[in-house]
C-alpha positions in Angstrom: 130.4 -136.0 156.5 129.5 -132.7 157.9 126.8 -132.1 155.2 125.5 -135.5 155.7 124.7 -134.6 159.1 123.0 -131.0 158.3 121.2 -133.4 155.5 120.0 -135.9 158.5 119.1 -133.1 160.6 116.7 -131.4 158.0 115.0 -134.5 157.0 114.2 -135.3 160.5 112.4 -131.2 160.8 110.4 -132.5 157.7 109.5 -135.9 159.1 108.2 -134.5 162.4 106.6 -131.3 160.7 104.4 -134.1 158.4 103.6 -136.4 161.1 102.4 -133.7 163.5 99.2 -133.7 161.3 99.1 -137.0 159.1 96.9 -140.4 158.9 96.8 -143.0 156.5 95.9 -140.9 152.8 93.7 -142.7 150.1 92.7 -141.5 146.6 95.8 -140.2 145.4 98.6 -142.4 143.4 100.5 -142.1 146.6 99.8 -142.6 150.6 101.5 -142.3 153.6 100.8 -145.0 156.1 102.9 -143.7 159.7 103.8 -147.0 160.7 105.4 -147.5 157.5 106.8 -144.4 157.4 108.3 -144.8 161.1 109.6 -147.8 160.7 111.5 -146.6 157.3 112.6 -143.4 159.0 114.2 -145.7 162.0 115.9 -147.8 159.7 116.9 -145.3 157.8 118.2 -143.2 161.2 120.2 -146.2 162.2 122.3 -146.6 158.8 122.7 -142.6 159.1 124.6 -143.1 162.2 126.0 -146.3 161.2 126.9 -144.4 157.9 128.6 -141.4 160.5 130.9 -143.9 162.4 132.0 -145.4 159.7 133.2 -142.1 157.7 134.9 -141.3 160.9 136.9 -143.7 161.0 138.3 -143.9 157.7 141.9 -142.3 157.5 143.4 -140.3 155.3 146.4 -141.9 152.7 150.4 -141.4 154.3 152.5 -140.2 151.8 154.3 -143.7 151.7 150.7 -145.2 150.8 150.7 -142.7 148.1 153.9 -143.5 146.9 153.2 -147.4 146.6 149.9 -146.8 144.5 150.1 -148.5 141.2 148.2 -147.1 138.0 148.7 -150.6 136.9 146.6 -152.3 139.4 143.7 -150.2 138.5 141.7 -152.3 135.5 141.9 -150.9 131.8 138.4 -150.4 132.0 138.6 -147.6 134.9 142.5 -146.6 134.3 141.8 -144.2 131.9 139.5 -141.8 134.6 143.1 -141.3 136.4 144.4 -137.7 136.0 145.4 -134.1 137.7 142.4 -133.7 140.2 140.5 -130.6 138.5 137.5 -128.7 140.1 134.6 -130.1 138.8 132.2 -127.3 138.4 130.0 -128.9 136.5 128.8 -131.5 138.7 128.9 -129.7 141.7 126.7 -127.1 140.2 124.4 -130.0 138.4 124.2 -131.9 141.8 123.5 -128.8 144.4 120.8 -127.8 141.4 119.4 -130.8 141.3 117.8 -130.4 145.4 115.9 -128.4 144.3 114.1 -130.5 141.4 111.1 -131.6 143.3 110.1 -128.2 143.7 108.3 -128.5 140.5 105.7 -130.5 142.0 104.4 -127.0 143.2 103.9 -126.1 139.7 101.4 -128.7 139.1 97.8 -129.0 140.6 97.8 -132.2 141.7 101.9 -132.4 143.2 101.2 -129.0 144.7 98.3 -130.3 146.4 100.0 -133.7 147.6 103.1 -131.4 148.1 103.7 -132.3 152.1 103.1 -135.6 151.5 105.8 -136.2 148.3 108.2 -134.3 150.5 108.1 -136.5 153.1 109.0 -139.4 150.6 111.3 -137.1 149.7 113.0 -136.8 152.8 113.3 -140.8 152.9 115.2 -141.2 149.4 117.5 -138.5 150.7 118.1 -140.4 153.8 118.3 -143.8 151.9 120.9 -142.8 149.6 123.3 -140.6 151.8 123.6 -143.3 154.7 123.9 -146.1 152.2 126.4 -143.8 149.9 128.2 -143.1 153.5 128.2 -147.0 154.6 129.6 -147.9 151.5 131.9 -145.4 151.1 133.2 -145.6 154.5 133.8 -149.6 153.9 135.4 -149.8 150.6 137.6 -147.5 151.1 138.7 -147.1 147.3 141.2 -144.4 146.6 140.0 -141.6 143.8 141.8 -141.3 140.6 143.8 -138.3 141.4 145.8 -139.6 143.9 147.5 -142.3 141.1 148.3 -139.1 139.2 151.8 -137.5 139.6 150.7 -134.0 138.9 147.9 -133.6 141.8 149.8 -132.2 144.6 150.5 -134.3 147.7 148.1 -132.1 150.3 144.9 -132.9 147.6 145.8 -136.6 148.2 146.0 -136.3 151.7 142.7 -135.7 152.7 139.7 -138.1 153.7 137.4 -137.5 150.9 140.9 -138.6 148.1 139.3 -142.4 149.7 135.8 -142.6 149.1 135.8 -143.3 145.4 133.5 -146.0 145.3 130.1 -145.6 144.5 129.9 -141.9 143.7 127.4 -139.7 145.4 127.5 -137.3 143.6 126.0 -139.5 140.7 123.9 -141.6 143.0 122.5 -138.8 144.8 121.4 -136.6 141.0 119.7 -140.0 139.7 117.9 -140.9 143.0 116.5 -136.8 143.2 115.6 -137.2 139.0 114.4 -140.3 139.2 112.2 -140.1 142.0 110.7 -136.6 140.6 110.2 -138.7 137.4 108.5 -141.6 139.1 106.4 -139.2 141.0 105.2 -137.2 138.2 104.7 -140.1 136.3 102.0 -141.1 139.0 99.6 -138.1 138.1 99.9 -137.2 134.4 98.1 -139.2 132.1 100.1 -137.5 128.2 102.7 -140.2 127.7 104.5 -137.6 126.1 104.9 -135.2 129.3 106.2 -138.7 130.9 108.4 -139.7 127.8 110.5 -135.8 128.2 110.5 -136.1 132.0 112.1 -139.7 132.2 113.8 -138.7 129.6 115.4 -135.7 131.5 115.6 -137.8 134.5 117.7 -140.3 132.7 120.2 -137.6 131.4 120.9 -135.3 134.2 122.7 -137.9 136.2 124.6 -139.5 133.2 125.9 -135.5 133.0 127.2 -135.9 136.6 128.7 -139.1 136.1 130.7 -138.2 133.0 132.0 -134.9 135.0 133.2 -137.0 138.1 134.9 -139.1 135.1 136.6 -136.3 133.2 137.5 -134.3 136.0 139.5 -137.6 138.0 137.2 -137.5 141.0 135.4 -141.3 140.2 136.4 -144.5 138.6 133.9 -145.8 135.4 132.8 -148.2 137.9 131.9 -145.5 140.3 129.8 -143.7 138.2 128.2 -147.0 137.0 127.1 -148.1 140.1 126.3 -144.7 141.6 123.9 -144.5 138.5 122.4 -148.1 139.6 122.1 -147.5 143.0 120.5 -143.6 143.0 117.7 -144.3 140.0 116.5 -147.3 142.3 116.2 -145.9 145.2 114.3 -142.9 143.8 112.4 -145.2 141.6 111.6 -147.8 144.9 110.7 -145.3 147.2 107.2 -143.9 145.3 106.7 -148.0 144.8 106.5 -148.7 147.8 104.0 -146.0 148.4 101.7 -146.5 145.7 98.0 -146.9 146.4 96.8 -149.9 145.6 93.9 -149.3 143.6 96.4 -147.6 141.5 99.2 -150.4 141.2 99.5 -153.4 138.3 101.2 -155.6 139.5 100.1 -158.4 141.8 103.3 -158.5 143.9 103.7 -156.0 147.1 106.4 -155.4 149.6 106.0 -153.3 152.7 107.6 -152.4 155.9 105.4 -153.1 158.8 105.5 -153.8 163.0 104.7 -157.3 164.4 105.2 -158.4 167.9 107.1 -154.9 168.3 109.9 -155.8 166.0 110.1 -154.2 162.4 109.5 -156.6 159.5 109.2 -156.7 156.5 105.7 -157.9 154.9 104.8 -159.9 151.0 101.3 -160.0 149.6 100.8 -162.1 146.6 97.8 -161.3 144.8 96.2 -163.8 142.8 
């Protein structure tokens, strides 16, 4: 909870830092538009806080909870991830490397040039997925693997983060950073096999961090599954939503937008 705030807290440096000198950006296969921008970043802001209370209030398992869990109540499908919580170094280290992805966009001419601008929509999936990891998280409720297991010690059980299973963010979070580097890089090169190794790399990383959170008792299949889901469309959605249009195929487009003072949501339908 405490990261997600430091997370919220850097985002909203970046947001202010681009909007101190941005307008609406044309010929590139991405522009930002600051009312769209604003009114994503308020939304965004509000399920951040939303996301904060929620987490707070979630409470940590008593031992006599612990002692009533069932294995058999959990479905074949997921029962097999239950198990001695174990570090899981490898998804930590995957996940905390995998900030640091877009960077690569300064390696490129084109991504190094735009580079303000793609961290701003940066900033957004970050946003997107933590508050809606948080909200989630913070509703559900579901209790991690390691707490059906006999072996983990009671004080690992006890804790607030042994009940926020379900979705995992550590898997959402890798496949909405890899996928939106993907989708963004797939914007300005034209080889098809550059794009072919890079969603192909953007595919893996976060299937990686899913089967750690598995192996190591700290998600549920399921978790991982839906983490997956949720994390690769929001990174995908996000450089959608801001692709120029001269650049776009298809005829249907979906866009935050202000009427009457109120935040809505607009359709165009070209035919």
């Amino acid at each position: 909870m405490i990261g997600l705030k430091i997370l919220t807290t850097i985002i909203l440096i970046v947001f202010i830092s681009e909007f101190s000198s941005s307008q609406i950006k044309t010929g590139k296969p991405f522009n930002i538009d600051f009312t769209r921008e604003a009114v994503i970043f308020v939304a965004s802001s509000v399920a951040s806080v939303a996301s904060f209370t929620i987490l707070e209030k979630v409470k940590p398992h008593t031992s006599d909870e612990i002692n009533s869990l069932n294995p058999q109540s959990i479905s074949n499908f997921d029962r097999n991830a239950i198990g001695p919580q174990t570090d899981d170094y490898l998804g930590n280290g995957l996940l905390y490397t995998s900030y640091l992805i877009p960077l690569t966009f300064l390696t490129y001419g084109e991504t190094k040039n735009d580079f303000l601008d793609l961290m701003l929509l940066y900033s957004e999936v970050l946003l997107i997925q933590a508050s809606l990891n948080g909200i989630v998280n913070g509703a559900v409720k579901r209790t991690r693997p390691f707490v059906y297991d006999l072996q983990t010690p009671l004080e690992e059980k006890q804790t607030t983060d042994a009940r926020i299973s379900f979705f995992s963010g550590h898997t959402s979070m890798a496949a909405a950073i890899s996928f939106f580097t993907a989708r963004i890089f797939a914007g300005y090169l034209d080889n098809d096999e550059a794009r072919i190794i890079i969603w192909s790399s953007a595919a893996i990383l976060p299937a990686v961090v899913a089967y750690s959170r598995v192996n190591t008792h700290w998600n549920f299949p399921t978790d991982v599954i839906t983490g997956y889901a949720v994390g690769a469309l929001i990174g995908y959605l996000i450089p959608e939503l801001h692709k120029t249009k001269s650049n776009g195929n298809g005829n249907l487009s979906i866009y935050p937008s202000i009427n009457m003072n109120k935040p809505t949501l607009g359709v165009l339908l070209k035919f």
